[in-house]
C-alpha positions as a Markdown table, in Angstrom:
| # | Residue | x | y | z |
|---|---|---|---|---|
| 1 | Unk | 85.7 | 59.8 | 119.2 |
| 2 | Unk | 85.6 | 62.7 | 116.6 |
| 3 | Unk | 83.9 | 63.0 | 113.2 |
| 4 | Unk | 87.0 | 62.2 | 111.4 |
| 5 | Unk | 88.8 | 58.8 | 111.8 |
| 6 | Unk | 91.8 | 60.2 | 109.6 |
| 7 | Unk | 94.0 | 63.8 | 108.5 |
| 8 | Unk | 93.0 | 63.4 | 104.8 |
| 9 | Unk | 89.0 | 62.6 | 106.5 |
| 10 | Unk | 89.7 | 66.4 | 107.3 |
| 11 | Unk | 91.3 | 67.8 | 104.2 |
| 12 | Unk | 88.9 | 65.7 | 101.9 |
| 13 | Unk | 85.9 | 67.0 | 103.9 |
| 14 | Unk | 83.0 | 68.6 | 102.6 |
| 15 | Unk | 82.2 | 71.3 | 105.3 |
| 16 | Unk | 78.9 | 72.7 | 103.8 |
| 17 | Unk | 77.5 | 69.2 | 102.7 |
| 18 | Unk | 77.8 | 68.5 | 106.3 |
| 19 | Unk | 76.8 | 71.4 | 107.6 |
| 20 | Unk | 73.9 | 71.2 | 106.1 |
| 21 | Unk | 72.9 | 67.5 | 106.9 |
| 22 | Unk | 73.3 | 68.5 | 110.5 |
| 23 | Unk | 70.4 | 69.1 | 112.9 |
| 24 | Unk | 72.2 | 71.9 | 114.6 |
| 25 | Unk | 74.5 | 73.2 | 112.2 |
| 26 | Unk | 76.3 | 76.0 | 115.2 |
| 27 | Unk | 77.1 | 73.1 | 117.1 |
| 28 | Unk | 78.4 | 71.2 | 114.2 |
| 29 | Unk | 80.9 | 74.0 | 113.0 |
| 30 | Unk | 82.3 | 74.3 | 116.5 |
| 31 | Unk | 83.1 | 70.7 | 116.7 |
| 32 | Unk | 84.8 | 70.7 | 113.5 |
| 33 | Unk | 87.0 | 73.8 | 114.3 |
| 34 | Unk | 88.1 | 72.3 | 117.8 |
| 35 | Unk | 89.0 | 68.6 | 115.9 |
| 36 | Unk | 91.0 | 70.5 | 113.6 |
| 37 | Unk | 92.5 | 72.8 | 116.2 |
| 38 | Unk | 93.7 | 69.9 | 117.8 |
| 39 | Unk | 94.6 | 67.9 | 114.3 |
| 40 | Unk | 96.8 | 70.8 | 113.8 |
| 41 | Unk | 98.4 | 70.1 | 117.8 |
| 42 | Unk | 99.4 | 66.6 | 116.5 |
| 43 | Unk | 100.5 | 67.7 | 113.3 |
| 44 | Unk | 102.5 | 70.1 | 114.6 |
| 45 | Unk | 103.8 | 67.7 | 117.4 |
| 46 | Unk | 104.6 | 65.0 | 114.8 |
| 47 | Unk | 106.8 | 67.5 | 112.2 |
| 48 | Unk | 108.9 | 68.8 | 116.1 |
| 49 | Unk | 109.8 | 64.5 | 116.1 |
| 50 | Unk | 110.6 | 64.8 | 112.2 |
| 51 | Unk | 112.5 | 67.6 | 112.7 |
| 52 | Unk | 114.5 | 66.0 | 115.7 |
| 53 | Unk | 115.1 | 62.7 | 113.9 |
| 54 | Unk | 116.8 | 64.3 | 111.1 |
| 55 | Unk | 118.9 | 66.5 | 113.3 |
| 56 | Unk | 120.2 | 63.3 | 114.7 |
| 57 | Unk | 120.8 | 62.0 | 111.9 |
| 58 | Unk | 122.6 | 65.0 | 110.6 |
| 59 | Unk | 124.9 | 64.3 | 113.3 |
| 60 | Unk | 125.7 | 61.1 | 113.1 |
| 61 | Unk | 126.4 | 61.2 | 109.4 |
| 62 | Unk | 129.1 | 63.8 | 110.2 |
| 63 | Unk | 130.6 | 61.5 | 113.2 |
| 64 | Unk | 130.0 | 58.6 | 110.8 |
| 65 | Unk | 132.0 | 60.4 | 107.9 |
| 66 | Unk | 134.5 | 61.6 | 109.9 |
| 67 | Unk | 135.1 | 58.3 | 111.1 |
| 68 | Unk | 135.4 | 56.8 | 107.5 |
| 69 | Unk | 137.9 | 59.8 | 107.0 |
| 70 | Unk | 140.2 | 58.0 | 110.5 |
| 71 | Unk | 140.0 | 54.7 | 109.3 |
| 72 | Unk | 141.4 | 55.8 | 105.9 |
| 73 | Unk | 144.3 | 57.5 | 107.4 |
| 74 | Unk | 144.4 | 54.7 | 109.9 |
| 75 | Unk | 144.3 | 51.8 | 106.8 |
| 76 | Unk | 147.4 | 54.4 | 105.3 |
| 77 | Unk | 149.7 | 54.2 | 107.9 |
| 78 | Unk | 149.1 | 50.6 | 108.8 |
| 79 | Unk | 150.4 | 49.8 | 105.7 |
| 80 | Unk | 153.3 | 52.6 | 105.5 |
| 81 | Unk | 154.6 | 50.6 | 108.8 |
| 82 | Unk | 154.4 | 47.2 | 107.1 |
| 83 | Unk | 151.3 | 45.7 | 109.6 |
| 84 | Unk | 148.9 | 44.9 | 107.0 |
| 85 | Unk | 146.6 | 42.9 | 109.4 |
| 86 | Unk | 146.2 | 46.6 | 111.1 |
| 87 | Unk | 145.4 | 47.8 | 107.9 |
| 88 | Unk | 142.7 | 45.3 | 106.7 |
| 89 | Unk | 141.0 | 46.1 | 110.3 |
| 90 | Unk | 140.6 | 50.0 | 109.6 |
| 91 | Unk | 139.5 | 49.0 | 106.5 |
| 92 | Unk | 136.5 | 46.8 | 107.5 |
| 93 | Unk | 136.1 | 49.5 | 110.2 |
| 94 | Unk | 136.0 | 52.4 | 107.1 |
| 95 | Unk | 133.7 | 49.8 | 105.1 |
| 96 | Unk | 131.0 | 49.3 | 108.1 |
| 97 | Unk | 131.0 | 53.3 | 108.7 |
| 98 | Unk | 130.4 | 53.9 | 105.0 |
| 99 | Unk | 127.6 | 51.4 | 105.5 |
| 100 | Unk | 126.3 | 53.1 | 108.2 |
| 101 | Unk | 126.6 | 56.4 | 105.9 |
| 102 | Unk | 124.3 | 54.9 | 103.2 |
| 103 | Unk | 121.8 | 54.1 | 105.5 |
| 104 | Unk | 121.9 | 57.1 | 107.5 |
| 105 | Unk | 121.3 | 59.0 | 103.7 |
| 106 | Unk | 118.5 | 57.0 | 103.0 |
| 107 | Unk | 116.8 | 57.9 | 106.0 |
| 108 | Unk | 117.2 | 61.3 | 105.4 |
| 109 | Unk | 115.8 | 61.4 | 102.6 |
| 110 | Unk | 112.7 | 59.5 | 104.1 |
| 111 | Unk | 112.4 | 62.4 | 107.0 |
| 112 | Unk | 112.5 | 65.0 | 104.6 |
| 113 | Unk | 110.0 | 63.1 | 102.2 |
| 114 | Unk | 108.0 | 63.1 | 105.5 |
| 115 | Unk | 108.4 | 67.0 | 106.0 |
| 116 | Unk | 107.3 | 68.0 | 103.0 |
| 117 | Unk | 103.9 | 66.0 | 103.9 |
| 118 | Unk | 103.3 | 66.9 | 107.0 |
| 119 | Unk | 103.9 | 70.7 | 105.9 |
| 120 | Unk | 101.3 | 70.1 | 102.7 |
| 121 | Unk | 98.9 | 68.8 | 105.1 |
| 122 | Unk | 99.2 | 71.5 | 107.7 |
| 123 | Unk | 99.2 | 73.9 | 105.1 |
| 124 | Unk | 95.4 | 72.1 | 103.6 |
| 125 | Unk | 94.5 | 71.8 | 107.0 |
| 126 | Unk | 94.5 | 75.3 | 107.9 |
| 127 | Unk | 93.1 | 76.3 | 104.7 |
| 128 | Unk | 90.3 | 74.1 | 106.0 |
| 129 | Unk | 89.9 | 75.4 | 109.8 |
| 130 | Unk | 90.2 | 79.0 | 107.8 |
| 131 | Unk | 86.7 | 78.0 | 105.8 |
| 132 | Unk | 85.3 | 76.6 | 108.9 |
| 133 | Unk | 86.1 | 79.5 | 110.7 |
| 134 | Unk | 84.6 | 81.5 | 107.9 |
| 135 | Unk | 81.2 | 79.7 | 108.1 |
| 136 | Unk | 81.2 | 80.0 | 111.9 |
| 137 | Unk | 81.7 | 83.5 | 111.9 |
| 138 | Unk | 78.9 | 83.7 | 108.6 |
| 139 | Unk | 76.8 | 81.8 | 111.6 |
| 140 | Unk | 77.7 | 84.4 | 114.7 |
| 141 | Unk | 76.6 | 87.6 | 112.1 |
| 142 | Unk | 73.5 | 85.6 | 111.1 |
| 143 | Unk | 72.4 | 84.6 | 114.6 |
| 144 | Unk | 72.9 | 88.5 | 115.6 |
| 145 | Unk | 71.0 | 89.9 | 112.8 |
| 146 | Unk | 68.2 | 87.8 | 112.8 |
| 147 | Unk | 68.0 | 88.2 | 117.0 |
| 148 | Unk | 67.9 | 92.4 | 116.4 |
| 149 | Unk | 65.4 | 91.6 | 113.8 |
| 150 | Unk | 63.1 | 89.7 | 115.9 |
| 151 | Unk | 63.7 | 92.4 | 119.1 |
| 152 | Unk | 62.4 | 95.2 | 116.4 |
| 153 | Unk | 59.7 | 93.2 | 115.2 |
| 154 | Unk | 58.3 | 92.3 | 118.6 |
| 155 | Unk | 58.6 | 96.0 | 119.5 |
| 156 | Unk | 57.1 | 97.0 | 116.9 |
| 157 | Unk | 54.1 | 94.6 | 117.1 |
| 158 | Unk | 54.4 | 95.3 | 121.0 |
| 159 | Unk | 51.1 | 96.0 | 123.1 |
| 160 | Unk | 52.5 | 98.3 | 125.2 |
| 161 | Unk | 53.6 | 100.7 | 122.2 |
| 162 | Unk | 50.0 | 100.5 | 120.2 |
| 163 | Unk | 48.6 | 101.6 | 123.7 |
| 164 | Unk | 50.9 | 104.3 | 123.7 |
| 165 | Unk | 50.4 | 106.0 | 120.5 |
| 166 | Unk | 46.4 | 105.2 | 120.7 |
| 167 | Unk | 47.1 | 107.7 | 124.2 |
| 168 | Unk | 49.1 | 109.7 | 122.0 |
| 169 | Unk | 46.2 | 109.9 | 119.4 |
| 170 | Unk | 44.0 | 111.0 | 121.8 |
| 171 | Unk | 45.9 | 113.3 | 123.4 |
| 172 | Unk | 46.6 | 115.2 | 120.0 |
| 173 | Unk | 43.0 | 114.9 | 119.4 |
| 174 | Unk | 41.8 | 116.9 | 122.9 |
| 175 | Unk | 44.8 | 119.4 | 121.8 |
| 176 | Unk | 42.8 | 119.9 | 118.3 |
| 177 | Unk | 39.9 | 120.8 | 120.4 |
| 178 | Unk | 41.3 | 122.9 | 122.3 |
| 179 | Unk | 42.6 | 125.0 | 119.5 |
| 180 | Unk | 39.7 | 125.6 | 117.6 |
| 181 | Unk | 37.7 | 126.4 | 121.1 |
| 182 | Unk | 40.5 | 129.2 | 121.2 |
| 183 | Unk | 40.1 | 129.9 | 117.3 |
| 184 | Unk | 36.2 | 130.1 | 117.7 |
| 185 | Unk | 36.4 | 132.5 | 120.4 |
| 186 | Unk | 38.9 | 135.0 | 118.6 |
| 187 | Unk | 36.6 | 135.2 | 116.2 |
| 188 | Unk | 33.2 | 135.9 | 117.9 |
| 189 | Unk | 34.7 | 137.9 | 120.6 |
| 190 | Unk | 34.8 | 142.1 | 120.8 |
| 191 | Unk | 37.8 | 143.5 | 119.0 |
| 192 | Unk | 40.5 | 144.3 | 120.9 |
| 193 | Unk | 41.9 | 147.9 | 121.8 |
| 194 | Unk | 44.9 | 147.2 | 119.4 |
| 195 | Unk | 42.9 | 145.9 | 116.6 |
| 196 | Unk | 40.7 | 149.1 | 116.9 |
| 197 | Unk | 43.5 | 151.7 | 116.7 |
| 198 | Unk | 45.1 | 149.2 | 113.7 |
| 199 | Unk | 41.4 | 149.8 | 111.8 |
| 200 | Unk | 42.0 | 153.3 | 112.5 |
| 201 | Unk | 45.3 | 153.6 | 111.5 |
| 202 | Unk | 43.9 | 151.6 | 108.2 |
| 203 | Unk | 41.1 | 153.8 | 107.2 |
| 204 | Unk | 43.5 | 157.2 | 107.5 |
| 205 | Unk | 46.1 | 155.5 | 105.0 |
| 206 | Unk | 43.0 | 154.3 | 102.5 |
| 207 | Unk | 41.5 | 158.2 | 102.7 |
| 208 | Unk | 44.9 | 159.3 | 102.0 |
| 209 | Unk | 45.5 | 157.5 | 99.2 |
| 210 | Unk | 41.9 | 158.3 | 97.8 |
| 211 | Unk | 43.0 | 162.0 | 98.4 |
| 212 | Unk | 46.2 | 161.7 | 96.4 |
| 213 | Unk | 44.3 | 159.7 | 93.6 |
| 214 | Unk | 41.6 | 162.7 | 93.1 |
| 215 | Unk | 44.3 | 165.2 | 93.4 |
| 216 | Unk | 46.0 | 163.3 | 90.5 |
| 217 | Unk | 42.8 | 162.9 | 88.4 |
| 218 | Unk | 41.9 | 166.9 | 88.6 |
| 219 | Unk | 45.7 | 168.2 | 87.6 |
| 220 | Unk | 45.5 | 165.6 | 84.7 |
């Protein structure tokens, strides 16, 4: 048995009142869509009858009518041949068609009184499954967000990766060292060839300039 006895159950029901009263509200939200899926099935089954019934009934009223329209003409030329006892039987004929015409009429308008229901409640009714639908879906993006949230935070509170960047300190660490060995060295070792020829080349351009200074100074 579903969670709804009735249609109007469905149209009239709170979905995030009961949502949130259930234990496992996923669960809940997918039974609700497939009872009103299938609410919709009947629905939809019960307007094909509605729509059938008044067909027929279409029809008969036109055979009926047309009928009451013979027995006229019948009644007509009973009496234009003098057999009035011909004529009072169309005419009881015409009366019990017309009768049948009334109620035919009424009925009609009870099947299309019924139509208009049914469509108003499977319009509400899928203005309902569309909410559920809604709140499942609000569910599915939930779910997935907080699953990548929880992957990231385990990764990030992960064993494995502190190891690895502890290794990766290290390793940095013995590169630092390595460096300033290199640094160290540089700077306590001989000069090289090409440093000494750059000294060279340094000292001719200083006593070049001091040249051009003193010439300046004495022509002044």
């Amino acid at each position: 048995m579903g969670m709804f006895s009735r249609l109007s159950d469905i149209i009239n029901a709170n979905i995030n009142s009961l949502l949130e009263k259930a234990e496992n509200p996923e669960k809940m939200i997918k039974l609700i869509i497939q009872e009103m899926e299938e609410t919709i099935v009947e629905v939809r089954s019960q307007a094909a009858k509605n729509i059938a019934e008044k067909k027929s009934l279409e029809r008969q009223l036109a055979r009926a009518e047309k009928m009451v329209s013979n027995w006229q003409q019948k009644a007509e030329l009973a009496i234009s041949k003098g057999r009035e006892d011909l004529a009072r039987v169309a005419l009881q004929e015409k009366h019990k068609a017309a009768q049948e015409i009334e109620q035919m009429n009424t009925d009609l308008v009870t099947v299309d009184e019924l139509l208009v229901k049914v469509q108003d409640d499977a319009q509400r009714l899928q203005s309902k499954l569309q909410e559920a639908k809604r709140r499942q879906q609000s569910f599915v993006m939930r779910k997935q967000s907080a699953s990548v949230r929880l992957k990231a935070k385990q990764q990030t509170h992960s064993v494995d990766i502190d190891h690895s960047i502890e290794k990766f300190d290290r390793f940095a660490q013995k590169v630092d060292d390595i460096e300033a060995q290199v640094e160290a060295y540089d700077l306590t070792s001989n000069p090289s060839l090409e440093s000494q020829f750059q000294a060279l080349e340094n000292e001719d351009s200083i006593e070049q300039e001091l040249a051009q200074m003193k010439l300046k100074v004495a022509n002044g």
